[in-house]
Backbone as JSON Lines, residues from 0, in Angstrom:
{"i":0,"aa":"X","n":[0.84,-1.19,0.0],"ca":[0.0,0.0,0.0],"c":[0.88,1.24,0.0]}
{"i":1,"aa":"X","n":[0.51,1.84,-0.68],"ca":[0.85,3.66,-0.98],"c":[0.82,4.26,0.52]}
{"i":2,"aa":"X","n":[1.86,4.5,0.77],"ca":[2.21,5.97,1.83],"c":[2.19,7.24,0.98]}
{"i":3,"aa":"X","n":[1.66,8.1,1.71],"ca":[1.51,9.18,1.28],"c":[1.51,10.43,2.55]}
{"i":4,"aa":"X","n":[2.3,11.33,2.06],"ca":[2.89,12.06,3.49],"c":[2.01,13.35,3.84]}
{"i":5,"aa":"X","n":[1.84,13.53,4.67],"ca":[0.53,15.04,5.29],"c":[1.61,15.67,5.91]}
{"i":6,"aa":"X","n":[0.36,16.69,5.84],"ca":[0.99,18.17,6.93],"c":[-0.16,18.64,7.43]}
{"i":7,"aa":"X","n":[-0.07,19.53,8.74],"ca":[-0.66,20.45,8.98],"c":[-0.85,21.19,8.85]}
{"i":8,"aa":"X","n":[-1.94,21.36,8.15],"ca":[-3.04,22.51,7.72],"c":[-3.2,23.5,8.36]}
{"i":9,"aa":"X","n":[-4.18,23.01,9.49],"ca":[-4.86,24.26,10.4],"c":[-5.79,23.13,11.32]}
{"i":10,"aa":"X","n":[-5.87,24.16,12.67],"ca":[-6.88,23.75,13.35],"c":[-8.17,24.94,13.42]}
{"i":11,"aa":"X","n":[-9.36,24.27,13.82],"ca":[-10.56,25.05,14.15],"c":[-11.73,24.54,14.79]}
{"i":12,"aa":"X","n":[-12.53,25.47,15.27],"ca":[-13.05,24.95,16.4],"c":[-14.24,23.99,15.84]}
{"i":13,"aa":"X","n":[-14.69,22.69,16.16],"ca":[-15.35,22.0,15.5],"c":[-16.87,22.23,15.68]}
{"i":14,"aa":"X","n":[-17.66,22.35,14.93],"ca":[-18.95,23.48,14.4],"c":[-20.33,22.28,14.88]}
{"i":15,"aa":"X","n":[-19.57,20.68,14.52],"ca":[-20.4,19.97,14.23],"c":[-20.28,18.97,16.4]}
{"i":16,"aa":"X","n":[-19.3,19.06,16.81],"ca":[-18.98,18.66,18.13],"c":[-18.94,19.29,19.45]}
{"i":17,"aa":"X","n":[-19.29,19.77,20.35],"ca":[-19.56,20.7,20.75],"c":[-18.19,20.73,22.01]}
{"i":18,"aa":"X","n":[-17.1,21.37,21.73],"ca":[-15.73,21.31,22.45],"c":[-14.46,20.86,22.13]}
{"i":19,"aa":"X","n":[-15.03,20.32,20.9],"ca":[-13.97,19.41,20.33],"c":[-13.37,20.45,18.84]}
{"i":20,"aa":"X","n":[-12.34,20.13,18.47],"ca":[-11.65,20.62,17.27],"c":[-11.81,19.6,16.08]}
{"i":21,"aa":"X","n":[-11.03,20.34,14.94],"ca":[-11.44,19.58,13.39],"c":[-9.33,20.14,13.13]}
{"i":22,"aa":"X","n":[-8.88,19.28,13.67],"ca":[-7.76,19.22,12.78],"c":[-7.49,18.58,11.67]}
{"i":23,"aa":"X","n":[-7.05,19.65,10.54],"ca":[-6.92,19.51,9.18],"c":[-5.85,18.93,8.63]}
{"i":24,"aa":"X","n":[-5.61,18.23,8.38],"ca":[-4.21,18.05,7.82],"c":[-4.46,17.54,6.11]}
{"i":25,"aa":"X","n":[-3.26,17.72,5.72],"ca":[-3.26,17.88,3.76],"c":[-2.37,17.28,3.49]}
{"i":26,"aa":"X","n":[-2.14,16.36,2.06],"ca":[-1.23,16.15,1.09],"c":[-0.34,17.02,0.99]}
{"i":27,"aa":"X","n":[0.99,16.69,1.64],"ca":[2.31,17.66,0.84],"c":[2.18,18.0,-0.92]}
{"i":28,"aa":"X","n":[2.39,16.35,-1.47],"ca":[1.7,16.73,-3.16],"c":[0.1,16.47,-3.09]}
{"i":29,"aa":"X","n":[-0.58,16.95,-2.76],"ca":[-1.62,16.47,-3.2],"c":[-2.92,17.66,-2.74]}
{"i":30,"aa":"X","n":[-4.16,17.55,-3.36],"ca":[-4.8,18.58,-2.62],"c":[-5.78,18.03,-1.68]}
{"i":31,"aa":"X","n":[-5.85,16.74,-1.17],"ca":[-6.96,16.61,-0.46],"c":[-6.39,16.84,0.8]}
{"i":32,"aa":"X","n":[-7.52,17.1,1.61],"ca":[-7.54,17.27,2.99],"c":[-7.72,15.86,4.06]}
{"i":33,"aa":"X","n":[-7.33,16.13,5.3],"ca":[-7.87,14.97,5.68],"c":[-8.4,15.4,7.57]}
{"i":34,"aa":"X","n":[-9.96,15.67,7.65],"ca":[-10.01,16.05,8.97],"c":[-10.24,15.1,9.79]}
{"i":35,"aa":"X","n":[-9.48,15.78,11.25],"ca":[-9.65,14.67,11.94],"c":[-10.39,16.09,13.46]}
{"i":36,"aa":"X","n":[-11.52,15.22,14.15],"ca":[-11.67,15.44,15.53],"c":[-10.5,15.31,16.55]}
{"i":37,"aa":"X","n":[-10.32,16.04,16.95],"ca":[-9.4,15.88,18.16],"c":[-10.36,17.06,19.35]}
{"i":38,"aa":"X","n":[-9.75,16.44,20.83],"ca":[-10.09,17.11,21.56],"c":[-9.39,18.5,21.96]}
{"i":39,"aa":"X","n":[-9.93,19.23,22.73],"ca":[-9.37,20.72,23.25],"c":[-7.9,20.76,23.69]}
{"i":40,"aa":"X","n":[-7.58,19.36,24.75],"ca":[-5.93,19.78,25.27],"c":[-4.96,19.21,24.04]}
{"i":41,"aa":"X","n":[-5.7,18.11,22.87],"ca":[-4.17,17.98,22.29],"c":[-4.96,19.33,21.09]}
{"i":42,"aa":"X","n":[-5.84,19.68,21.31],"ca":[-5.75,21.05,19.98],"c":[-4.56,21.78,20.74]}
{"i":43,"aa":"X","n":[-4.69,22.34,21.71],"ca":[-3.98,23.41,22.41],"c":[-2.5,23.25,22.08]}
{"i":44,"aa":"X","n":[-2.12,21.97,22.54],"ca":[-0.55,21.24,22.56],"c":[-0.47,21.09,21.07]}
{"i":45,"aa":"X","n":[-1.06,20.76,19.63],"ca":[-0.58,20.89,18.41],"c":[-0.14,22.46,18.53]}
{"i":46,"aa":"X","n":[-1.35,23.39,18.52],"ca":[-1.13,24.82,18.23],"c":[0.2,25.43,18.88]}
{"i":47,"aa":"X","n":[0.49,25.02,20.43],"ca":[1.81,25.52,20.96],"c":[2.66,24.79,19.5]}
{"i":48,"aa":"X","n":[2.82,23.48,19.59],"ca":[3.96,23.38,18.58],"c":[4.01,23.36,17.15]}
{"i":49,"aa":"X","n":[3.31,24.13,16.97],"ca":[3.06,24.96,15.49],"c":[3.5,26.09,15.63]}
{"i":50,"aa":"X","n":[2.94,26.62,16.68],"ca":[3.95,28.13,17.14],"c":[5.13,28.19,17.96]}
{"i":51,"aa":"X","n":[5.89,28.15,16.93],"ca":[7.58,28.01,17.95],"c":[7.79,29.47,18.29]}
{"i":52,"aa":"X","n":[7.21,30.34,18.53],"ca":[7.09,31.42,19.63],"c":[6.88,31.16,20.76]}
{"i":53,"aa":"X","n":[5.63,30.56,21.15],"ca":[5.23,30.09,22.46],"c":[5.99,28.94,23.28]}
{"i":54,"aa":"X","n":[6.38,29.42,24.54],"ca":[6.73,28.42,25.04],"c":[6.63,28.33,26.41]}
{"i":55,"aa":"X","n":[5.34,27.42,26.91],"ca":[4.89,26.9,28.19],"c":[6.21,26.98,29.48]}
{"i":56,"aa":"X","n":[5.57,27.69,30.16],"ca":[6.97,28.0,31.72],"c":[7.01,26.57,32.09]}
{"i":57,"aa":"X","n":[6.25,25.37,32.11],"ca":[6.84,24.01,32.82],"c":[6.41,23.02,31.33]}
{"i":58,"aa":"X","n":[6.9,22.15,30.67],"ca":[6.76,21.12,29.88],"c":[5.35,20.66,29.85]}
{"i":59,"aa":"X","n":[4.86,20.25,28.66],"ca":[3.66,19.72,28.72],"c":[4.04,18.31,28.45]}
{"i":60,"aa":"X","n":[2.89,17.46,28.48],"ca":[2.96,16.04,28.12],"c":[3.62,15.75,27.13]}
{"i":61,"aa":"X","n":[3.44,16.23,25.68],"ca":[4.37,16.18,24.77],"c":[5.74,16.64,24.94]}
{"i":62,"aa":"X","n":[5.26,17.39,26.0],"ca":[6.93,17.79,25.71],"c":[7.96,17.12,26.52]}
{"i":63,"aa":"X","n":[7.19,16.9,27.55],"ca":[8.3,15.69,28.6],"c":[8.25,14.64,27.85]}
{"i":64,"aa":"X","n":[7.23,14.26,26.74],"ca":[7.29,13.03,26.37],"c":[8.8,13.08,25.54]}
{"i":65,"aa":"X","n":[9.17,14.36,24.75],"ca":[9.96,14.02,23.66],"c":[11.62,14.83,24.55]}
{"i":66,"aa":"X","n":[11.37,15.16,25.68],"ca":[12.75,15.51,26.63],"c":[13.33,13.91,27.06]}
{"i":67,"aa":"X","n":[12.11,13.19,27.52],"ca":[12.57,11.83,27.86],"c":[13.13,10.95,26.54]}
{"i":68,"aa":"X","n":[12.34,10.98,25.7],"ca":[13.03,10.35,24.58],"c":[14.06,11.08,24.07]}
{"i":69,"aa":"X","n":[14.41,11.89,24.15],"ca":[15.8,12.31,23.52],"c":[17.12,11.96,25.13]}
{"i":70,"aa":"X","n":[16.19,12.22,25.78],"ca":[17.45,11.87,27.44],"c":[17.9,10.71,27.38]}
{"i":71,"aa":"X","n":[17.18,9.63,26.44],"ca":[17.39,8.1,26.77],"c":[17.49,7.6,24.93]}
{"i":72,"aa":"X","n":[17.7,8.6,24.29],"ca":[18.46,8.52,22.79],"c":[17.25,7.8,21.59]}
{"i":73,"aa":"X","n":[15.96,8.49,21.99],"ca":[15.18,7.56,21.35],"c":[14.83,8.71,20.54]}
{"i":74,"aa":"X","n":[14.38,7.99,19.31],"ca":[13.89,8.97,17.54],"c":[12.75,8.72,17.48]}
{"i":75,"aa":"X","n":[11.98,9.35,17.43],"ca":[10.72,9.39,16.96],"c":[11.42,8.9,14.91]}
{"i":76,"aa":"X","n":[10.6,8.52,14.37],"ca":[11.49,8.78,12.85],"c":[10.02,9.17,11.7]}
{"i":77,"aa":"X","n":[8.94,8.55,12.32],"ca":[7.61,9.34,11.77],"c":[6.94,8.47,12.25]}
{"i":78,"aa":"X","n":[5.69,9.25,11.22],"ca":[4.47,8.61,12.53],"c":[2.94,8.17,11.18]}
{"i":79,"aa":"X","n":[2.73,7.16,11.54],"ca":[1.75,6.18,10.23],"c":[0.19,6.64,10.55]}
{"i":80,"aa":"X","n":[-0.32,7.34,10.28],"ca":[-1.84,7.07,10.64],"c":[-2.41,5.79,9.53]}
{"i":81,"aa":"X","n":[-2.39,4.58,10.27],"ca":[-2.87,3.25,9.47],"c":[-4.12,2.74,9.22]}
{"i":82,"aa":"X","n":[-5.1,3.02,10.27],"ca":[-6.56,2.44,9.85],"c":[-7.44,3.13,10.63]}
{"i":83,"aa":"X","n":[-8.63,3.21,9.69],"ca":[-9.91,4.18,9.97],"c":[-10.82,3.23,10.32]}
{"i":84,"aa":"X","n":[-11.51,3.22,11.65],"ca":[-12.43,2.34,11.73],"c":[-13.86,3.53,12.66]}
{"i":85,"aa":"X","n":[-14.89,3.34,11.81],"ca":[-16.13,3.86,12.58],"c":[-15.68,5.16,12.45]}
{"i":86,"aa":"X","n":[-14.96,5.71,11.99],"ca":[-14.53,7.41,12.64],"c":[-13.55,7.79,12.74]}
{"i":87,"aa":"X","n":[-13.02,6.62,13.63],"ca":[-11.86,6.66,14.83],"c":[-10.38,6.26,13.69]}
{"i":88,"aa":"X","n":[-9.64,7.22,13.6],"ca":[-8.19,7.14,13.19],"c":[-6.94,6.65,14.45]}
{"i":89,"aa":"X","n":[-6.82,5.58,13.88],"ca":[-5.17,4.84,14.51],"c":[-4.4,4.7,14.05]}
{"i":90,"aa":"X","n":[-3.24,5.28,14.82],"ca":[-1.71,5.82,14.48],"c":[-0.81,5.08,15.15]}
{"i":91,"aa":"X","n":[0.65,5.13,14.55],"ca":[1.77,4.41,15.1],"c":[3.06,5.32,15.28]}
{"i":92,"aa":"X","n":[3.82,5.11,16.28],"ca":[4.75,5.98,15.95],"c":[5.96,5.17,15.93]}
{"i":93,"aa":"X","n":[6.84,5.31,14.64],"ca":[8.15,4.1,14.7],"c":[9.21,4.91,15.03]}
{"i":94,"aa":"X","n":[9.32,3.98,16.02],"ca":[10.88,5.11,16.91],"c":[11.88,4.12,16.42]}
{"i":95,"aa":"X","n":[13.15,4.68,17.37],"ca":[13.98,4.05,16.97],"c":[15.41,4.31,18.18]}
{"i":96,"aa":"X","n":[15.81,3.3,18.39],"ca":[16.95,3.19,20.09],"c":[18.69,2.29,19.34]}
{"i":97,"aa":"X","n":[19.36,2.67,19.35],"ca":[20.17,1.86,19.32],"c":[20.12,0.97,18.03]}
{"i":98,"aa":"X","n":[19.61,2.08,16.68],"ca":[19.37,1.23,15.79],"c":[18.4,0.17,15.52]}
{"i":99,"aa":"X","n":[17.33,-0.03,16.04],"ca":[16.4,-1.04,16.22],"c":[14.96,0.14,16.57]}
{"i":100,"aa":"X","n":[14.14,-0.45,15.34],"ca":[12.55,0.2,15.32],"c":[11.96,-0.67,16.27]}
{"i":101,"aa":"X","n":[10.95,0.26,16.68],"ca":[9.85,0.26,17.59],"c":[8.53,0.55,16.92]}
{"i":102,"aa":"X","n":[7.69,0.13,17.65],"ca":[6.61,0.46,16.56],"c":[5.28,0.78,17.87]}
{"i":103,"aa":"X","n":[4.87,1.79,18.27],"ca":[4.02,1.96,19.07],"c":[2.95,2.55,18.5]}
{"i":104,"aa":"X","n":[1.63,1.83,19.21],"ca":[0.35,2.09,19.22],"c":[0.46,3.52,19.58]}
{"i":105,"aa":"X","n":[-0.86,4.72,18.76],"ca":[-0.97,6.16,19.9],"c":[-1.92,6.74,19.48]}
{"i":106,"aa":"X","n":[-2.66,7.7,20.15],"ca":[-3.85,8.42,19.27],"c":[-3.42,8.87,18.46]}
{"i":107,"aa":"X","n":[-4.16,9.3,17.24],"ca":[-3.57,10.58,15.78],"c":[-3.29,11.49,16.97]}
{"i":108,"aa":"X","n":[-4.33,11.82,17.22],"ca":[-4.22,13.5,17.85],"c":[-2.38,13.7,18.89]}
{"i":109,"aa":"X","n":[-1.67,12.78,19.5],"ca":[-0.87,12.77,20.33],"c":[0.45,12.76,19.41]}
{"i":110,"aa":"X","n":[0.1,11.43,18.23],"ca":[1.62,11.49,17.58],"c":[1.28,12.89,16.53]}
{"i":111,"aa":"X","n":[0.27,13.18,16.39],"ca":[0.61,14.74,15.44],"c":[1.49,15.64,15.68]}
{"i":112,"aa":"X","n":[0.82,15.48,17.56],"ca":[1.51,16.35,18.29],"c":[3.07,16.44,18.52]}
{"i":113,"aa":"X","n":[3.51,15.06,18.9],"ca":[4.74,14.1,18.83],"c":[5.43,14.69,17.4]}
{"i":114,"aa":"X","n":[4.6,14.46,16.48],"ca":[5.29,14.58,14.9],"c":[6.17,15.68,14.89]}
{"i":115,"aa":"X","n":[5.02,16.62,15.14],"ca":[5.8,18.37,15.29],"c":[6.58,18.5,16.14]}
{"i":116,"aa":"X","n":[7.08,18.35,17.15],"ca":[7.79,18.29,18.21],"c":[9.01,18.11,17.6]}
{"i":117,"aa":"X","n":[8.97,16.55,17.05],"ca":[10.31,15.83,16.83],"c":[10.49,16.35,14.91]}
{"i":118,"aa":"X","n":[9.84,17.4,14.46],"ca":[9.84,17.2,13.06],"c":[10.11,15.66,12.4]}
{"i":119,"aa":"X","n":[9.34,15.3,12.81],"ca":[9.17,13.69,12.15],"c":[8.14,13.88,11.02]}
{"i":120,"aa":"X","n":[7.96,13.03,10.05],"ca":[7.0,13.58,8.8],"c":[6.11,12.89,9.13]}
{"i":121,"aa":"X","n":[4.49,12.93,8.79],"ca":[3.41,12.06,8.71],"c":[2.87,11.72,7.5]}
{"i":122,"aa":"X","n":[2.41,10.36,7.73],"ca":[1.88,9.44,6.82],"c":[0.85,9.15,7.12]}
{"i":123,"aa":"X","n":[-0.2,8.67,5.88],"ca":[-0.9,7.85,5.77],"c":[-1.25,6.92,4.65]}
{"i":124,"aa":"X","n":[-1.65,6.33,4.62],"ca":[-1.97,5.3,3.16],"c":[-3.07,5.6,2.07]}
{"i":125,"aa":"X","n":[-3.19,5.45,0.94],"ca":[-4.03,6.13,0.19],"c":[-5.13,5.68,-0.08]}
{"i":126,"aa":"X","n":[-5.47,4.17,0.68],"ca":[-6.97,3.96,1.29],"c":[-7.5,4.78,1.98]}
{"i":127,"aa":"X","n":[-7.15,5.24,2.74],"ca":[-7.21,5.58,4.29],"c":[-7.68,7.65,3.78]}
{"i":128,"aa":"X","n":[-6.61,7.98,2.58],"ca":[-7.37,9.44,2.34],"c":[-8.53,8.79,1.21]}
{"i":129,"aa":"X","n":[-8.61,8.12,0.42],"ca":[-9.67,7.49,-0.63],"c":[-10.85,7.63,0.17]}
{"i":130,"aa":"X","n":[-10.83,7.29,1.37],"ca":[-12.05,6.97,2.04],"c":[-12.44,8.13,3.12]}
{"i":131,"aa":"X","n":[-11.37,9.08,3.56],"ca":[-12.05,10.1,4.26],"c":[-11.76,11.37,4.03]}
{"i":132,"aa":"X","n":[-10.47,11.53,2.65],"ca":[-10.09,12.55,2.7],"c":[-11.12,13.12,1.68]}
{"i":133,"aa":"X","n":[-10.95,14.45,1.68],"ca":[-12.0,15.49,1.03],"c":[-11.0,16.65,0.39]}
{"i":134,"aa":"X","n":[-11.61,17.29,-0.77],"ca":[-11.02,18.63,-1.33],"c":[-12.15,19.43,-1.21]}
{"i":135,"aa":"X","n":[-11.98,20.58,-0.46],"ca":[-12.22,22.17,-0.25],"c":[-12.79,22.84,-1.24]}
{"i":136,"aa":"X","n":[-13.44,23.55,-1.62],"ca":[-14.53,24.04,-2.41],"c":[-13.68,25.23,-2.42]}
{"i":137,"aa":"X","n":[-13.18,26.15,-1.43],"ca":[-12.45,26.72,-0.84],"c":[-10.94,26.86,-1.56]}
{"i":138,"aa":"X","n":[-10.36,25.64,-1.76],"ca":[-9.04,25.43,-2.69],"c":[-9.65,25.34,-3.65]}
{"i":139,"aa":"X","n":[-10.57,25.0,-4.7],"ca":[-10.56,25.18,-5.9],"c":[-10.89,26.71,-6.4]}
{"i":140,"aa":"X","n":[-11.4,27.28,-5.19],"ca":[-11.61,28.83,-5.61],"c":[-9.95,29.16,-5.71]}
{"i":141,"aa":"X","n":[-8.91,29.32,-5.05],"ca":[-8.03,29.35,-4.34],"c":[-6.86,29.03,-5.56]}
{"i":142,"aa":"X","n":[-7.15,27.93,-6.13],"ca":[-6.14,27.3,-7.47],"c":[-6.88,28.43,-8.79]}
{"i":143,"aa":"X","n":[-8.03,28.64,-8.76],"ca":[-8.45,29.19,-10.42],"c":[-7.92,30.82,-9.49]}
{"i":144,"aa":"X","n":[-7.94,31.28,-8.75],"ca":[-7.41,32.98,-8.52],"c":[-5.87,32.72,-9.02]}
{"i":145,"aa":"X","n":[-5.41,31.78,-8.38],"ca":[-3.71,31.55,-8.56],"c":[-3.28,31.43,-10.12]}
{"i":146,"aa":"X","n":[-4.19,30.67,-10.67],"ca":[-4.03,30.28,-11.87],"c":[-4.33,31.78,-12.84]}
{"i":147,"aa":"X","n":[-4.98,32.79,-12.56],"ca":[-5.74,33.61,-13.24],"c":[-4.25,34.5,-12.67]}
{"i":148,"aa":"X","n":[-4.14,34.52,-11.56],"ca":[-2.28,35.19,-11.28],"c":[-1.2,35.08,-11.95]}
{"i":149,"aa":"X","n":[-1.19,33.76,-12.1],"ca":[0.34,32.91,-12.98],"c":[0.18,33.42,-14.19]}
{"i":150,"aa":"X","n":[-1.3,33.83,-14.76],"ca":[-1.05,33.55,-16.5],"c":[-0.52,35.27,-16.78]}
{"i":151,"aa":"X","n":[-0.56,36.09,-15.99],"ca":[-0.3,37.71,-16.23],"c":[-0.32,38.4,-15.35]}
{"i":152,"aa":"X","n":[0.01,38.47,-14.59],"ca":[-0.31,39.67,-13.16],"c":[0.49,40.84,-13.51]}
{"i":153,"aa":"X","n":[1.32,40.45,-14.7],"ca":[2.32,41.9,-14.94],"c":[1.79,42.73,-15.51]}
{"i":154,"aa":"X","n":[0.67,42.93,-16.34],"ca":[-0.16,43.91,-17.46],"c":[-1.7,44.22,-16.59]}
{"i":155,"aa":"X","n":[-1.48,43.6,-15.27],"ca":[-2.83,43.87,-14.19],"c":[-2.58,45.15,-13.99]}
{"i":156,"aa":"X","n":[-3.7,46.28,-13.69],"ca":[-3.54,47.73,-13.1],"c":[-3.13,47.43,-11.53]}
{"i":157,"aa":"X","n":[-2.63,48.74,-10.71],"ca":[-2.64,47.7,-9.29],"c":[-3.91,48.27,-8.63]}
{"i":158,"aa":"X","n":[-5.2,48.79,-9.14],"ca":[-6.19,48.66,-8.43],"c":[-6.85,47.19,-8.54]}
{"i":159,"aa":"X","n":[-6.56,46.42,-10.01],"ca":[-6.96,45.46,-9.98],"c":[-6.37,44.51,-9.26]}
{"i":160,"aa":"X","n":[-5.08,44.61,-8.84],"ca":[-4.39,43.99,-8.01],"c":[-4.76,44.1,-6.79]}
{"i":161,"aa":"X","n":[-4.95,45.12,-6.25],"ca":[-5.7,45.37,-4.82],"c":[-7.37,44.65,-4.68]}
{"i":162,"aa":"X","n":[-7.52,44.37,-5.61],"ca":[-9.12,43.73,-5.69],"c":[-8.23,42.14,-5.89]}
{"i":163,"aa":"X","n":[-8.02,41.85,-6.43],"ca":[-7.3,40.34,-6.2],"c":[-6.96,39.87,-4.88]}
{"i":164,"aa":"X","n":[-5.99,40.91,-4.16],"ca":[-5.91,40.64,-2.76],"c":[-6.8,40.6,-1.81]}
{"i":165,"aa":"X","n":[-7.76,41.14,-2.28],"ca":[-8.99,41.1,-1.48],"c":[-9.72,39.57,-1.37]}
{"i":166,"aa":"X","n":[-9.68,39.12,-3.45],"ca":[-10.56,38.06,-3.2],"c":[-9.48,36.92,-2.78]}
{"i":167,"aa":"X","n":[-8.52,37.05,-2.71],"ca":[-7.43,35.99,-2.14],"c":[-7.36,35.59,-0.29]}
{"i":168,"aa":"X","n":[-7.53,37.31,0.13],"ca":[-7.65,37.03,1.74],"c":[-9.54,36.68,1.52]}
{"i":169,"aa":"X","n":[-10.07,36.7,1.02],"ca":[-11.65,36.24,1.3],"c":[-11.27,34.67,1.56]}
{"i":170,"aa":"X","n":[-10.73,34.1,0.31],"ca":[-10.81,32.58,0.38],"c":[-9.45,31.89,1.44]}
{"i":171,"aa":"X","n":[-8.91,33.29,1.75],"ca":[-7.69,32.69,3.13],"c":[-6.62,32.36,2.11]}
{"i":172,"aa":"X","n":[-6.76,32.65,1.28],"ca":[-5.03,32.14,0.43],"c":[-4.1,33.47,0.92]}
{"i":173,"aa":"X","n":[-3.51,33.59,1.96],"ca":[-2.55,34.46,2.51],"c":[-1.01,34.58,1.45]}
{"i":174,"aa":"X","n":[-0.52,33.57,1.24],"ca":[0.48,33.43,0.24],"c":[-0.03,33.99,-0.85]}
{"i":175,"aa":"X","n":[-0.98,33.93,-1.57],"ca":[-1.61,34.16,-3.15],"c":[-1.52,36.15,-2.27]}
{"i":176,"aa":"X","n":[-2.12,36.09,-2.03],"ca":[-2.33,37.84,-1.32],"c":[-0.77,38.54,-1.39]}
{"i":177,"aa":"X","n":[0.54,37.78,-0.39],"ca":[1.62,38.34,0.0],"c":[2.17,38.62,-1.24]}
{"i":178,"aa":"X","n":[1.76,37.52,-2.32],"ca":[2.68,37.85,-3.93],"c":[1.78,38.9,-4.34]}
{"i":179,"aa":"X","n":[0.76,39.09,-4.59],"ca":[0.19,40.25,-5.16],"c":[0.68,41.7,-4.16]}
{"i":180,"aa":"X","n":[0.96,41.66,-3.55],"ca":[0.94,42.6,-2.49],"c":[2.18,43.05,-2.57]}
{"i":181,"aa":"X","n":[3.55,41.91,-3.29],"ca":[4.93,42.14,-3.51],"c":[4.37,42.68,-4.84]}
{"i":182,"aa":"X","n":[4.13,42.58,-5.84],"ca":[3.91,42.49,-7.01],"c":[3.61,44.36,-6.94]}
{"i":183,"aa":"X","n":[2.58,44.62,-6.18],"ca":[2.09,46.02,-6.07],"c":[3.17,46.75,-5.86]}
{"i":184,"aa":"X","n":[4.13,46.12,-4.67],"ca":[5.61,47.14,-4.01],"c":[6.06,47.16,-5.15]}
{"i":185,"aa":"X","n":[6.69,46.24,-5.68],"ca":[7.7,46.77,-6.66],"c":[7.32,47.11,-7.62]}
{"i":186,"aa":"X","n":[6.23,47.6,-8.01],"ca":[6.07,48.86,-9.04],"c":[6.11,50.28,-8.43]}
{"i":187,"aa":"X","n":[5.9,50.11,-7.32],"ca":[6.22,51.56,-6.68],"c":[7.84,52.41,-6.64]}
């Protein structure tokens, strides 16, 4: 079976669960998405280690988790989200001691957390997005603005450029915005 490697997207507050989050995660190549429920403390603990600004005055769980494994020489080396059952996503994380893999059971939501920590990459198999992953209505707006960018933005006026940036931060494409927005500077 096909591995296929994710990233983190984004988190947000989940609309349909009442406390719980919708962490997103995406195809490095690819455009589908893949959400997963997670609860409030590992939302909190992804978001700290997404933001390497923040940093908690005493260690959190993840984080003593990955002080101890580095104190006692252990690698995280990535982390498998392998099978979807009912809902529920199960993950593995293959470490590694003295040259010799490990292979541990863990929630998604913990080794995500784990993942980022240790910059370890994540996986999953391409059953596994076949069957829950989804593409964004959102990114296809998102690819035809980009695409309508790529083919000429140099013969654009920059009021029309300032209206591009507009519909770019509407659909959250922040990158598509920052190039138009360079694009505007240096004609000045």
């Amino acid at each position: 079976m096909k591995l296929i490697e994710l990233k983190v997207n984004r988190i947000s507050y989940s609309q349909s669960q009442n406390g719980a989050y919708a962490l997103i995660l995406e195809e490095v190549e690819g455009e589908r998405k893949l959400p997963i429920v997670i609860g409030g403390f590992e939302a909190q603990s992804i978001a700290i280690a997404l933001d390497k600004n923040i940093e908690p005055p005493r260690p959190l769980t993840h984080d003593l988790f990955k002080n101890f494994s580095k104190t006692f020489e252990i690698k995280l080396n990535k982390v498998i989200i392998h099978k979807l059952i009912d809902g529920i996503f199960y993950s593995s994380l293959i470490c590694e001691r003295d040259k010799i893999e490990e292979i541990l059971d863990a929630r998604t939501s913990d080794s995500i957390a784990l993942a980022l920590r240790f910059d370890a990459p994540i996986f999953t198999y391409s059953k596994i997005l076949d069957k829950a992953g989804i593409i964004m209505k959102k990114e296809i707006s998102e690819k035809n603005i980009e695409k309508k960018f790529e083919k000429g933005y140099k013969n654009i006026s920059i009021k029309d450029l300032n209206k591009k940036i507009n519909d770019a931060i509407e659909v959250e494409n922040y990158e598509l915005a920052a190039k138009l927005r360079d694009e505007i500077n240096q004609r000045k």
